[in-house]
ROVEXNU-401797 format. One record per residue (C-alpha): x, y, z; residue in one letter. Coordinates in steps of 0.2 Angstrom, whole numbers, plus 2048, in hexadecimal, padded with zeros to 3 digits. Example, Ala and Ser with C-alpha at 12.3 -4.5 7.8 and 13.67 -1.06 7.14 Angstrom:
2
83E7EA827A8447FB824S
//
This chain:
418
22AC69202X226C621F1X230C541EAX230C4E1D7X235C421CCX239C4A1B9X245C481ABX250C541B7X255C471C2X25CC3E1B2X268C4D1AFX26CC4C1C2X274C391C3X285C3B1BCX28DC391CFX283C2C1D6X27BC1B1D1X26DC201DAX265C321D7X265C401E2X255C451EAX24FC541E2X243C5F1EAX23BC701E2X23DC801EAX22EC8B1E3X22FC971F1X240C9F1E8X235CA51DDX235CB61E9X247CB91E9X244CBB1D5X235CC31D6X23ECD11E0X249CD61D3X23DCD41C5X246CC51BCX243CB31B5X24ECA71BAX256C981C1X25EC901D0X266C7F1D4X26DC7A1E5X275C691E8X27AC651FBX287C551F8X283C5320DX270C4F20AX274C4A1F9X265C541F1X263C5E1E4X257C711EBX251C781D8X248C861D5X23EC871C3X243C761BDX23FC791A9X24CC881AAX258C7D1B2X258C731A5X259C81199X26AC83193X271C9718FX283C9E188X28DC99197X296CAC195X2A4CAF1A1X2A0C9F1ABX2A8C9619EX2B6C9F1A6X2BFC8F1B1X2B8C831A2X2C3C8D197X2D2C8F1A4X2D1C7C1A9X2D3C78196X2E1C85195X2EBC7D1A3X2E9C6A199X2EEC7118AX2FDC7C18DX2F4C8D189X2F4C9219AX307C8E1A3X301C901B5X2F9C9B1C2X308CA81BDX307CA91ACX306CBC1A7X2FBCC1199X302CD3191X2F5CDF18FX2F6CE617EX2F5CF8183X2E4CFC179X2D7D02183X2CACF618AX2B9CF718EX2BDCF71A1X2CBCFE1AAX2D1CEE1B1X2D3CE61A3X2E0CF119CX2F0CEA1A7X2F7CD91A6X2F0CCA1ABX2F2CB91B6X2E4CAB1B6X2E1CB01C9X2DDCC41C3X2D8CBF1B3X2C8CB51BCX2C5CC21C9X2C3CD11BBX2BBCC51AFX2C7CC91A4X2BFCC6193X2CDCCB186X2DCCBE191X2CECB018FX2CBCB317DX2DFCB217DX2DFCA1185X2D0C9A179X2D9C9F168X2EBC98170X2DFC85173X2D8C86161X2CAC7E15BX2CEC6D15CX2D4C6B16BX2C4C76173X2B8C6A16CX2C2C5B172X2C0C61184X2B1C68185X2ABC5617EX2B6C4E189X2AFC5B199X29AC56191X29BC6B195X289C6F18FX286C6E17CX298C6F176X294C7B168X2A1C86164X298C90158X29DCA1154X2B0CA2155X2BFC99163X2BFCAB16BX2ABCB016BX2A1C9E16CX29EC9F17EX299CB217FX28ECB1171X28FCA5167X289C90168X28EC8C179X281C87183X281C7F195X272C7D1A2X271C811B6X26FC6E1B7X27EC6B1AEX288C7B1B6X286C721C5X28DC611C1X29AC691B7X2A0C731CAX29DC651D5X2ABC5B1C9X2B6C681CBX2B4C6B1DCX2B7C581E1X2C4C571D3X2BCC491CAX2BEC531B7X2C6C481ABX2D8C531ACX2E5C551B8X2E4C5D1CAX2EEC671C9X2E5C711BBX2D4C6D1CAX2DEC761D6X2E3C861CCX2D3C881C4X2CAC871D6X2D7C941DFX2D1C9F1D2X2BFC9F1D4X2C2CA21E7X2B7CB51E9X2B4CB41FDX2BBCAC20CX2B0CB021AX2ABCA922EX2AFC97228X2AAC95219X2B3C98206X2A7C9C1F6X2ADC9A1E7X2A2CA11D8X2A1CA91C8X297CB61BEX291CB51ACX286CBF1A4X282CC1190X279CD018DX27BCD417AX274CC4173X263CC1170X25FCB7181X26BCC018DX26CCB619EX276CBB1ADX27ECAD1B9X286CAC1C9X28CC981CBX298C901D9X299C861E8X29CC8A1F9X2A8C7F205X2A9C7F21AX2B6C78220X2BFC72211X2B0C6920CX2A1C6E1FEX290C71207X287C781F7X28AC791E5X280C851DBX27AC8D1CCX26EC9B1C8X26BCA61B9X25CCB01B2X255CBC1A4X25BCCD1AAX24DCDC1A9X250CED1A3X253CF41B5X25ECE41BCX26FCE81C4X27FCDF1C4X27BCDC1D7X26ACD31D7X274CC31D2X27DCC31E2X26ECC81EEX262CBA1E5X270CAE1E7X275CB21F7X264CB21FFX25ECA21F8X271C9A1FFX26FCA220FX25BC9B211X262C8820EX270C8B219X280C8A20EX282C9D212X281CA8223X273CB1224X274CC4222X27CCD1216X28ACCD208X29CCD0211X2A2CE120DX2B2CDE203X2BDCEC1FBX2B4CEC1ECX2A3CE81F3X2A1CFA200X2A6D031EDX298CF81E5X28CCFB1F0X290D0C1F3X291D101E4X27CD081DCX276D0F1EDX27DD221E9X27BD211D4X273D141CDX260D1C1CBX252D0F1C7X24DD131B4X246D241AEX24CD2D1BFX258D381C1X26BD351BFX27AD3F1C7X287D461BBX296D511BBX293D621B1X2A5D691ABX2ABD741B8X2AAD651C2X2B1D571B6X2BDD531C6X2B4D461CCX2AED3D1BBX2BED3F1B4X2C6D351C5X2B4D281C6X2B5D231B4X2C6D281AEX2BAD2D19FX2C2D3B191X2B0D3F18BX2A0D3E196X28ED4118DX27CD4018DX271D3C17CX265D2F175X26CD1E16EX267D1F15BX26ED12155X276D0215AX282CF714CX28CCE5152X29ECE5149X29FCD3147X2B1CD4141X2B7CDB14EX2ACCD715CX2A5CE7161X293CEF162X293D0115BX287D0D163X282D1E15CX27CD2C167X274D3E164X27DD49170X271D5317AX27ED59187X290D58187X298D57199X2ABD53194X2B4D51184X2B3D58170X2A0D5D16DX297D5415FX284D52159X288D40155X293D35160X299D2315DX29FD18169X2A3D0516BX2A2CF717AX2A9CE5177X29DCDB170X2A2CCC17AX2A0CD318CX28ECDB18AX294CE7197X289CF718EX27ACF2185X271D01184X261D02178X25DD0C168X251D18171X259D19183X25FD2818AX271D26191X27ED2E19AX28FD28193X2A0D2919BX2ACD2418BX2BED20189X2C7D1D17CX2B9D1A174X2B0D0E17DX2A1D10186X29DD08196X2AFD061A1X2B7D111AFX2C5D111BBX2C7D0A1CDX2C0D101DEX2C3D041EDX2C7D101FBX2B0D12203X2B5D2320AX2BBD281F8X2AAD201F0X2A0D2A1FEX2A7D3B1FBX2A7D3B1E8X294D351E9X290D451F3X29BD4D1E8X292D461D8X280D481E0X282D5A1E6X284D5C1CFX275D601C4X269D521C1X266D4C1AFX255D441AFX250D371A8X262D2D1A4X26BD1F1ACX27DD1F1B0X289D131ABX299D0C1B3X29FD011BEX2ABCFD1CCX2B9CF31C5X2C6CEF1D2X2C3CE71E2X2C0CD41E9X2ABCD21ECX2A6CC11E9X2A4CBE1D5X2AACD21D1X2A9CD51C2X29DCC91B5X
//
């Protein structure tokens, strides 16, 4: 155990005259190494009152907050009047939408759980400027740069906020001593509620930045026992080429379960979490292996998976960001067309702002498209469903060489989706 005294401490004395102890955890360094990422991780334990920190220079590193700016956003909302409450329904606008689950209405709690990007952006421009800036000076919410526009400053713009400082920010919320009402603590905390387990209730979100020049992906919360908090935390890290939406969770969980603040042993399955996990164990090959994919007589089950009109496989050959409207353009030369109108050439688009499909000039892909955009499908909760169409989809032709994309987007796993 190796204890320090650095400029970190001065970050970490805004509840307490006296600093916390802070003691290094070098020895975290393995749960990184096996996923093949950089990254982060800050632990406080109020009961001990000390600070557990992995990599303290990147803990001090401040990154685009990305969807954790999420309950910052929401809290603001509810001070301000763009949010009414908990039941205010935000209308879908019928347009098709990068993922399934965003294309249906939305409430703050839903809204938070499918990290609805468009219903946030929603809420931002109804603040405005003035009033976001006000608040986030108000909150000390990491740099307070709003850079890039009141509907995209978070997501890739000037925002920037720290481990360090993501960890104070929760502990304030959790203990209701942010400079607003309660009542706006309390909603914003029901919301952020992802799993309720053995005794213990975590509360945690996602972020991850993909499209920007120094993507991060974060998994930042606190988990309470018995009504009480036992461990805030915050981790985020550079992902690799080969790094899953799912290595987050099983850093984080394994770090929290060897200091205690989580049971030992396996995530909890939840609805969404047997799909998830069914579904990377059956499909989601390591880079340059083979991938399963549906040839047309058997379009039956791609059609159903990713509620996709056209399914190909080509080369990315170009990639172009449309700042004005907030989309990155990809085209791809068509080597095989599974579903849809046949083309040499094929453009497609993904939101910008949720850096959901970031594929490379170069890569070799397999894209399930709809409505034009690339990278979203439809829901699957029921695990005997998500078993049978894998062995339906792994009994089809290989296509070596390409990844698959898609995702599982309905369910309750802890953080589901980023």
């Amino acid at each position: 155990m190796e204890r320090f005294v650095s400029p970190l401490l001065v970050l970490f004395t805004s509840f307490s005259a006296v600093a916390a102890d802070t003691i290094a955890r070098p020895q975290w360094q393995r749960h990184f190494d096996a996923k093949g990422v950089r990254g982060t991780f800050v632990l406080f334990e109020p009961q001990k009152d000390r600070y557990l920190v992995f990599n303290e220079a990147r803990a001090r590193s401040r990154y685009l907050p990305a969807s954790t700016f999420k309950f910052a956003n929401a809290l603001i909302g509810l001070e301000v009047g763009s949010i009414t409450d908990e039941m205010e329904v935000f209308p879908w606008d019928g347009k098709p939408k990068l993922r399934a689950a965003w294309e249906r209405d939305q409430t703050l709690e839903s809204g938070m759980r499918e990290s609805t990007v468009w219903m946030f952006q929603e809420v931002a421009r109804r603040t405005g400027k003035q009033r976001m800036m006000e608040w986030l000076q108000r909150l000390d919410y990491g740099n307070q740069a709003m850079a890039g526009g009141i509907d995209l400053f978070w997501l890739q713009g000037g925002l920037r906020i720290s481990a360090v400082e993501q960890v104070d920010f929760l502990r304030k919320l959790a203990e209701g001593e942010l400079p607003m009402s309660q009542r706006s603590q309390r909603v914003v905390k029901n919301a952020l509620v992802v799993e309720k387990r053995n005794g213990y209730t975590l509360y945690a979100k996602t972020g991850s930045s993909g499209a920007v020049k120094n993507p991060v992906s974060w998994w930042v919360g606190w988990v309470e026992r018995q009504g009480r908090p036992v461990g805030y935390f915050a981790m985020n890290f550079t992902p690799a080429k080969g790094t899953r939406f799912g290595d987050r969770f099983e850093i984080a969980r394994a770090i929290l379960a060897e200091a205690g603040v989580l049971p030992m042993g396996p995530r909890p399955s939840g609805k969404n979490s047997c799909a998830t996990a069914a579904l990377f164990a059956g499909l989601a090959m390591a880079s340059g292996s083979a991938c399963s994919l549906c040839p047309y007589p058997a379009l039956k089950v791609c059609s159903e998976f990713f509620r996709s009109d056209s399914v190909l496989l080509g080369k990315i050959a170009a990639v172009r960001r449309d700042e004005v409207a907030g989309e990155i353009e990809f085209t791809i030369e068509v080597e095989r067309t599974f579903k849809g109108k046949r083309g040499r050439l094929v453009k497609v688009r993904t939101e910008d702002a949720s850096a959901r499909w970031t594929a490379r000039v170069g890569e070799r892909r397999v894209a399930f498209i709809r409505g034009g955009m690339v990278g979203g499908c439809g829901p699957i909760d029921d695990p005997g469903y998500v078993r049978k169409t894998i062995r339906e989809i792994q009994a089809l032709p290989l296509a070596t060489g390409a990844t698959i994309e898609g995702e599982v987007t309905e369910g309750t796993g802890p953080g589901w989706p980023p």
